[in-house]
N, CA and C atoms as an extended XYZ file, in Angstrom:
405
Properties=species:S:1:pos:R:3:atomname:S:1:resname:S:1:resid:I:1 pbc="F F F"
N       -15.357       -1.168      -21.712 N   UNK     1
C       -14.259       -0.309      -21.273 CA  UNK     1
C       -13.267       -1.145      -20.459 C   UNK     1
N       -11.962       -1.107      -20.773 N   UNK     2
C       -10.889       -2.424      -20.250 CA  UNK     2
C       -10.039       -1.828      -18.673 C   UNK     2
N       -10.247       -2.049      -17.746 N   UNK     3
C        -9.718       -1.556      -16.488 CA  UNK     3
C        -8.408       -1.721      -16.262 C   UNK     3
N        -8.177       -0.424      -15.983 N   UNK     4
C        -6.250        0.085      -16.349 CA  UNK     4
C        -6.007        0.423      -14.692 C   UNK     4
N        -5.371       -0.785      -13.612 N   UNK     5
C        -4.959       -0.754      -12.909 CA  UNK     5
C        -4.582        0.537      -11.777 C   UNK     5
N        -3.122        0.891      -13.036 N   UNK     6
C        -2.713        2.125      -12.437 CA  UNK     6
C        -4.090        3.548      -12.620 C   UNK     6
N        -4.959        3.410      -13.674 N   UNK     7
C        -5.644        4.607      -13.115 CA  UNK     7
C        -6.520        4.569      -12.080 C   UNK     7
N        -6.873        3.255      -11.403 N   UNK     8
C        -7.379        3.093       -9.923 CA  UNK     8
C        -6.322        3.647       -9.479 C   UNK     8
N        -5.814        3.276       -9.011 N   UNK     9
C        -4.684        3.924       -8.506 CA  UNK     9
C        -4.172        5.533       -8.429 C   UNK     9
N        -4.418        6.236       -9.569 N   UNK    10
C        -4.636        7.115       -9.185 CA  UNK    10
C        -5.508        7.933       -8.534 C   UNK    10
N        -7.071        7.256       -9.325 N   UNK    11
C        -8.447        7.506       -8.975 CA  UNK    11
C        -8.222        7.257       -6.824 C   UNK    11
N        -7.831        6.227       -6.673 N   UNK    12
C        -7.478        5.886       -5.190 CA  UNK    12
C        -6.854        7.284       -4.386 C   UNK    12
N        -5.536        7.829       -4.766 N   UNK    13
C        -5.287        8.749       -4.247 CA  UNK    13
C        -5.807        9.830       -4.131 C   UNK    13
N        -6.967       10.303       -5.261 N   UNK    14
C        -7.863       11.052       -4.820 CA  UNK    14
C        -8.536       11.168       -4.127 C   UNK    14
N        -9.156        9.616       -3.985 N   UNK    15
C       -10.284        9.727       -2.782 CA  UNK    15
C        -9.683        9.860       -1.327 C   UNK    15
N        -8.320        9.076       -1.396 N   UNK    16
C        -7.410        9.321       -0.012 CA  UNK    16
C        -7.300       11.117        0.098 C   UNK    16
N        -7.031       11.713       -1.016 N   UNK    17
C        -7.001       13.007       -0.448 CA  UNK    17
C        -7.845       13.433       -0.328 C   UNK    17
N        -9.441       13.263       -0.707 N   UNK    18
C       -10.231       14.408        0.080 CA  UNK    18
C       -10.678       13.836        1.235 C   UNK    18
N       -10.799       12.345        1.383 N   UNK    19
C       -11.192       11.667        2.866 CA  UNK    19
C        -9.903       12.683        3.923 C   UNK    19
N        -9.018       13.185        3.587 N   UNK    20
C        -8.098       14.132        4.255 CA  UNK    20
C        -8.127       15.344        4.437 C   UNK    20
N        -8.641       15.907        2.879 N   UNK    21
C        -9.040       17.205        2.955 CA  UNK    21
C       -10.473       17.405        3.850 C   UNK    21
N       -11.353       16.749        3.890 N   UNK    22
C       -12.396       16.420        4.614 CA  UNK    22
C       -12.669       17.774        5.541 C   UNK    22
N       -11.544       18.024        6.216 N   UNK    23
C       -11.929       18.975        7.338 CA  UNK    23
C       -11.079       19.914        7.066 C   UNK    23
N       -10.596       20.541        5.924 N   UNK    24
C       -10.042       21.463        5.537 CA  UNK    24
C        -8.557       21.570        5.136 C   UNK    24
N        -7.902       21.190        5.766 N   UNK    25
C        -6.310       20.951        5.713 CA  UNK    25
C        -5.832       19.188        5.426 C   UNK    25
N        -5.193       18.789        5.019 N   UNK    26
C        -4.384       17.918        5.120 CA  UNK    26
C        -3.359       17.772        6.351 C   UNK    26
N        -3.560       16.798        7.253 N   UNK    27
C        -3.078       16.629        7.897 CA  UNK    27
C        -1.516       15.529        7.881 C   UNK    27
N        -0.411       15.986        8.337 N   UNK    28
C         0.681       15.243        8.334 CA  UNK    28
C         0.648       13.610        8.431 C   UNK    28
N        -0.294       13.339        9.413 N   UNK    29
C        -0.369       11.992        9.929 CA  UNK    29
C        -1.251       11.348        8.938 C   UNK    29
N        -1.991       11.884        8.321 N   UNK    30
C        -2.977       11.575        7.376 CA  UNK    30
C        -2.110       11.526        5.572 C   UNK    30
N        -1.015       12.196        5.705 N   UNK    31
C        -0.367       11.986        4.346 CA  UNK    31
C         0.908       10.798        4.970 C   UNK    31
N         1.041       10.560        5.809 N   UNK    32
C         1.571        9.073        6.461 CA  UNK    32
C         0.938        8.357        6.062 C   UNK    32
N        -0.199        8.342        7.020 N   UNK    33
C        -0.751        7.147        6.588 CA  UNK    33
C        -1.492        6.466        5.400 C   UNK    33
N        -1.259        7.422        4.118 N   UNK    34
C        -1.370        7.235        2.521 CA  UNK    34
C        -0.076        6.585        2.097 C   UNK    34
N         1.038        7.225        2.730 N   UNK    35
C         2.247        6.207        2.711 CA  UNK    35
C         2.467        5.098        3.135 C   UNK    35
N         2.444        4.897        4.622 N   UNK    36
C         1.928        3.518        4.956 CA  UNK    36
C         0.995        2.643        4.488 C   UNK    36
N        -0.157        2.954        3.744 N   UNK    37
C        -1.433        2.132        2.850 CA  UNK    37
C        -0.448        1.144        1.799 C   UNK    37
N        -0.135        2.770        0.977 N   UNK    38
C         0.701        2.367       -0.368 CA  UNK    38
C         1.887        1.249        0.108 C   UNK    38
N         2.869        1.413        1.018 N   UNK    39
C         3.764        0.377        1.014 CA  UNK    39
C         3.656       -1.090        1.525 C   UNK    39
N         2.465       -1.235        2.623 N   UNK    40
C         1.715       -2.315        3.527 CA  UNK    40
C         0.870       -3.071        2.391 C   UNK    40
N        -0.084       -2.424        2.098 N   UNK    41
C        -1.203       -2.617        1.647 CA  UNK    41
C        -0.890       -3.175        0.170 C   UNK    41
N        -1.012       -1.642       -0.583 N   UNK    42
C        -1.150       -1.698       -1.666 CA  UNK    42
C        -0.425       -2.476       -2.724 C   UNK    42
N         1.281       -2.790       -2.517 N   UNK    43
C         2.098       -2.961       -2.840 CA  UNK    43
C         1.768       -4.633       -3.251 C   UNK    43
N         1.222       -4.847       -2.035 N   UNK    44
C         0.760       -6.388       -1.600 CA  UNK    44
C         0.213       -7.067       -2.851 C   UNK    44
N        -0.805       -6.097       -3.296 N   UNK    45
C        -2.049       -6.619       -4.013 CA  UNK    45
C        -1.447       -6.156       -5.553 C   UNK    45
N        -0.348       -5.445       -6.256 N   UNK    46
C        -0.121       -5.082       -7.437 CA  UNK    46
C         0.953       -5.822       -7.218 C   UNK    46
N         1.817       -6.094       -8.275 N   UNK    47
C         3.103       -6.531       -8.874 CA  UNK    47
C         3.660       -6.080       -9.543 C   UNK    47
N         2.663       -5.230      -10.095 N   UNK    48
C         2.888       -4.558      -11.857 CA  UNK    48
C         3.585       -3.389      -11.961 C   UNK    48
N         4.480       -3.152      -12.392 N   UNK    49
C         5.572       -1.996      -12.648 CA  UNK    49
C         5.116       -1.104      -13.769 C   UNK    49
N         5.532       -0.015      -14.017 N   UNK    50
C         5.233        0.713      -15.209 CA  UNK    50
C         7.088        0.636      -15.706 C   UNK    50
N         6.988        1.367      -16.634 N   UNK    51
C         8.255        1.260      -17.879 CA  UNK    51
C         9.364        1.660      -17.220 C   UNK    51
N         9.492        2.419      -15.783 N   UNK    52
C        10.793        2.426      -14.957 CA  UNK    52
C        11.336        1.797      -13.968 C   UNK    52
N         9.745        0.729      -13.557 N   UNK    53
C        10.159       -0.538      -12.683 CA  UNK    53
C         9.748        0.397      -11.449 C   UNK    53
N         8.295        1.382      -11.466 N   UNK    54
C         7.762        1.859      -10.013 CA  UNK    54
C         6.800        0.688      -10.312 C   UNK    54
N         6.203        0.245       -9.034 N   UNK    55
C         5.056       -0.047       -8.759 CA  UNK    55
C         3.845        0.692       -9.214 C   UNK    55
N         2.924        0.233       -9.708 N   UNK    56
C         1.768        0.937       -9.948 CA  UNK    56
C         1.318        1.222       -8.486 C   UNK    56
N         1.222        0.662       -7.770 N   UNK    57
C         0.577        1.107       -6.280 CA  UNK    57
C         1.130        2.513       -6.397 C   UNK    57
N         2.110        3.207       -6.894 N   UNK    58
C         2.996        4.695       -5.930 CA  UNK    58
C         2.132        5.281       -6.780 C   UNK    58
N         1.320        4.893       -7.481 N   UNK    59
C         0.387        6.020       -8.477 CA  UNK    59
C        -0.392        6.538       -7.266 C   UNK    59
N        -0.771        6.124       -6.898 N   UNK    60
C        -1.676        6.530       -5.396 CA  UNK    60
C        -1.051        7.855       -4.524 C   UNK    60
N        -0.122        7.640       -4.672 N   UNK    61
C         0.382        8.426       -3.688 CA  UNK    61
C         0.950        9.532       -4.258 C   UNK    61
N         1.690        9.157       -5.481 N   UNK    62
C         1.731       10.254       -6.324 CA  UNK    62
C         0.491       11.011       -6.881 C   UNK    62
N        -0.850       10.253       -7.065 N   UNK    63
C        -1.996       11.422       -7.257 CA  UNK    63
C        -2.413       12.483       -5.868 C   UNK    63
N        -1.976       11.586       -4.283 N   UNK    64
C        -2.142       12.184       -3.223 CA  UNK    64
C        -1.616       13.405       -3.173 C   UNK    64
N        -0.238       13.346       -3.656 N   UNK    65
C         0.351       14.770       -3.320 CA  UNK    65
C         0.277       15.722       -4.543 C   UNK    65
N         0.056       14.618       -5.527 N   UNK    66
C        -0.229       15.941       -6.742 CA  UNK    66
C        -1.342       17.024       -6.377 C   UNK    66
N        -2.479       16.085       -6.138 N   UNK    67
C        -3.494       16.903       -5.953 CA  UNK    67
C        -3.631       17.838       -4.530 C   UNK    67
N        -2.870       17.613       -3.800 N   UNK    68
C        -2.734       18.211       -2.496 CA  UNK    68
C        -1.962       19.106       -2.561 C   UNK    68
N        -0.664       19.090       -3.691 N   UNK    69
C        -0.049       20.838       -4.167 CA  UNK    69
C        -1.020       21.498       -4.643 C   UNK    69
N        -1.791       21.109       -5.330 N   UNK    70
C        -2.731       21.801       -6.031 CA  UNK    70
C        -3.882       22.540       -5.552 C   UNK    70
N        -4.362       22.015       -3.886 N   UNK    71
C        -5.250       22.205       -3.257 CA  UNK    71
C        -6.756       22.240       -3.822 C   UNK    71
N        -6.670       20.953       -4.756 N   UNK    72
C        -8.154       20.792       -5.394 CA  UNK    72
C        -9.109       20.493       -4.304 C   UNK    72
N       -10.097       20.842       -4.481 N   UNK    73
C       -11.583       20.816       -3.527 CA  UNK    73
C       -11.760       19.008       -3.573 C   UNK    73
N       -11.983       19.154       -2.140 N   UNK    74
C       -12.000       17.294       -1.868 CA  UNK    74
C       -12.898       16.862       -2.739 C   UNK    74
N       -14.743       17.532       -3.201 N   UNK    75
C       -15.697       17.096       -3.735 CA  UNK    75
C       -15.151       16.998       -5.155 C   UNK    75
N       -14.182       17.415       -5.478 N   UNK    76
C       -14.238       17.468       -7.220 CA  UNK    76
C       -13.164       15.948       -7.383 C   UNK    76
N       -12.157       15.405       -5.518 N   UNK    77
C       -11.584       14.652       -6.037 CA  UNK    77
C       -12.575       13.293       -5.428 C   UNK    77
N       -13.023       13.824       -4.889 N   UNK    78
C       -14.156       12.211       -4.589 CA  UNK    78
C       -14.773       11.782       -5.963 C   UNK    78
N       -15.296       12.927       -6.416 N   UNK    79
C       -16.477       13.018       -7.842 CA  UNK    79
C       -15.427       11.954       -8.811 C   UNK    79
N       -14.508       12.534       -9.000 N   UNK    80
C       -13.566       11.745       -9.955 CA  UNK    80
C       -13.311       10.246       -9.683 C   UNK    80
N       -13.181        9.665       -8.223 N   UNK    81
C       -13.179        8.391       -7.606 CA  UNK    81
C       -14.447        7.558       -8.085 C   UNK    81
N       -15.783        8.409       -7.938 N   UNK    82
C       -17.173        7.796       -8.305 CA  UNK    82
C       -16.825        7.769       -9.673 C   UNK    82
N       -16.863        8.907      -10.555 N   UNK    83
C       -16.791        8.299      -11.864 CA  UNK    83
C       -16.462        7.531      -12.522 C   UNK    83
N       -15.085        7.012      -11.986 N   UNK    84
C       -13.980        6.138      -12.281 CA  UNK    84
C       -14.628        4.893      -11.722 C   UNK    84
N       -15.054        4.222      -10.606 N   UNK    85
C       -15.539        3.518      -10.888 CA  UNK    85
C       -17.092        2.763      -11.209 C   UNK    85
N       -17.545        3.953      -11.528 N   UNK    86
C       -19.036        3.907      -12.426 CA  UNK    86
C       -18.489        3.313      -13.554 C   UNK    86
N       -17.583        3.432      -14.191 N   UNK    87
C       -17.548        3.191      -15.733 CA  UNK    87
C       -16.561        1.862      -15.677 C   UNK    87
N       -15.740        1.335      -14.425 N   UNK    88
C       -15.468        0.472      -14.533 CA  UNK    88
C       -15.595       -1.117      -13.485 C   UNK    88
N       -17.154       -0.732      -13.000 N   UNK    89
C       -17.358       -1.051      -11.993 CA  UNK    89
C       -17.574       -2.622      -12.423 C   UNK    89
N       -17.776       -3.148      -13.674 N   UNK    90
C       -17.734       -4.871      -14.040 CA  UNK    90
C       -16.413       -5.024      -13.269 C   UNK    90
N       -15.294       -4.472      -13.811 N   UNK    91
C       -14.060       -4.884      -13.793 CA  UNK    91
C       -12.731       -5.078      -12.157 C   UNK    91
N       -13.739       -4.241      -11.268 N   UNK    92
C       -12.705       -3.860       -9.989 CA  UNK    92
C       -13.543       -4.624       -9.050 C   UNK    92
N       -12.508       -5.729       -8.958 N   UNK    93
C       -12.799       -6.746       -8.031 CA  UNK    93
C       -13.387       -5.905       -6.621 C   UNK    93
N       -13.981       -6.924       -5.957 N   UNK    94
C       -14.488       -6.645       -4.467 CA  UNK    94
C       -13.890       -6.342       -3.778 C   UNK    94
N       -12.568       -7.252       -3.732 N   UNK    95
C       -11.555       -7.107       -2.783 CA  UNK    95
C       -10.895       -5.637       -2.953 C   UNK    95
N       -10.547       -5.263       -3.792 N   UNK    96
C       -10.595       -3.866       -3.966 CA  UNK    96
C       -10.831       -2.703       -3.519 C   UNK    96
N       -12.191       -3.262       -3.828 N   UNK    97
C       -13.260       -1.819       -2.925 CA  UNK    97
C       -13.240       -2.197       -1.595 C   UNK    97
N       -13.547       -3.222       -1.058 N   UNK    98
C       -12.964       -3.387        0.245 CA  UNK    98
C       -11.932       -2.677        0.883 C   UNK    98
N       -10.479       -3.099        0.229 N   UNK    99
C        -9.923       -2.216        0.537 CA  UNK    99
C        -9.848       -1.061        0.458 C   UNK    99
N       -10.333       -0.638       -0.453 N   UNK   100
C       -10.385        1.143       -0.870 CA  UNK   100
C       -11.288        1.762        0.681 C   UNK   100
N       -12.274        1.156        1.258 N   UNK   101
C       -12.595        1.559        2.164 CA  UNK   101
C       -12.155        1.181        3.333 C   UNK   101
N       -11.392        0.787        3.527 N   UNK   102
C       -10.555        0.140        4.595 CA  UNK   102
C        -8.986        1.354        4.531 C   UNK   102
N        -8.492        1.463        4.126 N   UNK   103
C        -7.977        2.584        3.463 CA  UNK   103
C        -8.450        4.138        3.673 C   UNK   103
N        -9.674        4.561        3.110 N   UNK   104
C       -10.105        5.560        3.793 CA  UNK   104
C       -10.531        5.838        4.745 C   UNK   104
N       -10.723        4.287        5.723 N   UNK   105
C       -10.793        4.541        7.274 CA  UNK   105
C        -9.627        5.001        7.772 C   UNK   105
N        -8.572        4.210        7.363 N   UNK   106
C        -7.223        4.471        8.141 CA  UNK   106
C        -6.545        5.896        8.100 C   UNK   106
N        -6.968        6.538        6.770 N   UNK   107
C        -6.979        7.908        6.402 CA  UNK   107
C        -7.460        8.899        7.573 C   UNK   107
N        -8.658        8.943        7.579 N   UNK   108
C        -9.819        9.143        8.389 CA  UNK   108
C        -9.285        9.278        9.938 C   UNK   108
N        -9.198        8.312       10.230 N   UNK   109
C        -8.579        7.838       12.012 CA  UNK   109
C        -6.964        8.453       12.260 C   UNK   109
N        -6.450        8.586       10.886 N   UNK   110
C        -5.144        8.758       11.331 CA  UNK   110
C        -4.610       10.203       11.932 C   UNK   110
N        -5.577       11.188       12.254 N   UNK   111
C        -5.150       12.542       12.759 CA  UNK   111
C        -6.826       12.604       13.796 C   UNK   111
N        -6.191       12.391       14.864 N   UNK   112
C        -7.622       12.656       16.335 CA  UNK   112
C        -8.430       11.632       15.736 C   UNK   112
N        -8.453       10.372       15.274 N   UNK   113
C        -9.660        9.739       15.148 CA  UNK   113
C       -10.638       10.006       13.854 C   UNK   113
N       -11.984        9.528       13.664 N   UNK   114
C       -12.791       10.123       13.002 CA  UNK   114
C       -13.640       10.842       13.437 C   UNK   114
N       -13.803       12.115       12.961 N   UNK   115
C       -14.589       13.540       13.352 CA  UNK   115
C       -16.040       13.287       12.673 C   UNK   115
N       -17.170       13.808       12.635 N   UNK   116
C       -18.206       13.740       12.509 CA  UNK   116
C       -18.515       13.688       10.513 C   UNK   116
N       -17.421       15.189        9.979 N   UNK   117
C       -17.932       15.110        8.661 CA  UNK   117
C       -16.880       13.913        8.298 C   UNK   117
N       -15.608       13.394        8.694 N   UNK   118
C       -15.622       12.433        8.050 CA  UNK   118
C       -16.248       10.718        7.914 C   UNK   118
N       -16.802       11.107        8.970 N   UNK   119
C       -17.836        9.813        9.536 CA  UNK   119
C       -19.111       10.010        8.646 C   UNK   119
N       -19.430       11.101        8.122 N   UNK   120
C       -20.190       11.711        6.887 CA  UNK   120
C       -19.733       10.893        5.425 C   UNK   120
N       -18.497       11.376        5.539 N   UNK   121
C       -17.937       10.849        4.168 CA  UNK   121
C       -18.129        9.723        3.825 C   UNK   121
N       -17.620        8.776        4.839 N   UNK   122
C       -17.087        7.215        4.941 CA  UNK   122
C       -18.594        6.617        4.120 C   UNK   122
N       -19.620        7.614        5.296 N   UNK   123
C       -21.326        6.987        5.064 CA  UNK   123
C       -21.735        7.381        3.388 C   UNK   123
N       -21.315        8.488        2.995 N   UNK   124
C       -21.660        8.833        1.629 CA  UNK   124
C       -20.962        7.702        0.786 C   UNK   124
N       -19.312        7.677        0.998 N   UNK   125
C       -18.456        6.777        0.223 CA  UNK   125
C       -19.169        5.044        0.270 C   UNK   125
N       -19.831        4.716        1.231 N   UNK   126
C       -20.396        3.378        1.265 CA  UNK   126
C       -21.912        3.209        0.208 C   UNK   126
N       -22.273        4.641        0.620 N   UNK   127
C       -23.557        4.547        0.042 CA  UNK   127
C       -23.343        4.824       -1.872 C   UNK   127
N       -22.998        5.606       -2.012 N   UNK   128
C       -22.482        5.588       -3.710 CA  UNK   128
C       -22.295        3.973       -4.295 C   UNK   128
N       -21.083        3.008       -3.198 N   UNK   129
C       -20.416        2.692       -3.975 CA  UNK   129
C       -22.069        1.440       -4.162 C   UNK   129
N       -22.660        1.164       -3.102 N   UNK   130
C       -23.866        0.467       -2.747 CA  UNK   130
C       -24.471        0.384       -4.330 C   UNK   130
N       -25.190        1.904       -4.461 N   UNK   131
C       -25.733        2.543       -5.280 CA  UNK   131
C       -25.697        1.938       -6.618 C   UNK   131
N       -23.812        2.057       -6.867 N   UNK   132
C       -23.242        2.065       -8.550 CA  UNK   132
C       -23.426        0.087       -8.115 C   UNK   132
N       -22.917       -0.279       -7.346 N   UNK   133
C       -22.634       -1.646       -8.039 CA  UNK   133
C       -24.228       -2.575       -7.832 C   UNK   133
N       -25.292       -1.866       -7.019 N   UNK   134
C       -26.432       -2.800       -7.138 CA  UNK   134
C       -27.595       -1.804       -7.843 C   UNK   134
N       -27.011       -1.509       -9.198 N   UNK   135
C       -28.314       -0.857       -9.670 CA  UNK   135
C       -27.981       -1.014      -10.755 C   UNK   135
């Protein structure tokens, strides 16, 4: 199976939104700081444009708010993050996932800190990814 950048990328903004939805609402400072990721961060590590000359990184952020009009249940958008990279887990460098969790800390911290269930999450999100890539 050949690893298609931008759908990390989207897969990414999912997990940014339920590490947000986490405690029920989406918080303002917490859809900042998905903006700030994407332009600091993310931007850094892609180059790659799609056919109108966006960055693949804004896929991220565009899945953030898609799915956050939508008010999908955080577990169905985490589930989708695991799947995604279960099936392409040869292919997504370390550095990556690194960041991907580095990222959902900053998520996490960015409204009062981290609260207990998302200090839950972070521990589930480490342990999955543990799981998929040493088994």
């Amino acid at each position: 199976m050949e690893f298609d950048i931008q759908n990390y990328f989207i897969e990414l903004g999912k997990l940014l939104y339920a590490i947000a939805k986490t405690d029920g609402i989406v918080q303002f400072e917490e859809r900042k700081k998905v903006n700030e990721i994407v332009r600091d961060n993310l931007i850094e590590i892609c180059k790659r444009t799609d056919e109108f000359g966006t960055n693949l990184a804004f896929y991220s952020e565009f899945s953030f708010d898609t799915i956050s009009d939508r008010n999908i249940k955080a577990d169905k958008a985490y589930q989708s993050f695991i799947a995604f990279v279960e099936n392409h887990k040869h292919h997504i460098p370390e550095t990556l996932i690194k960041l991907t969790i580095s990222a959902v800390e900053k998520v996490a911290e960015a409204h009062q800190g981290i609260i207990e269930n998302e200090r839950a999450f972070i521990e589930k999100l480490n342990n999955d990814l543990q799981n998929i890539y040493h088994s």
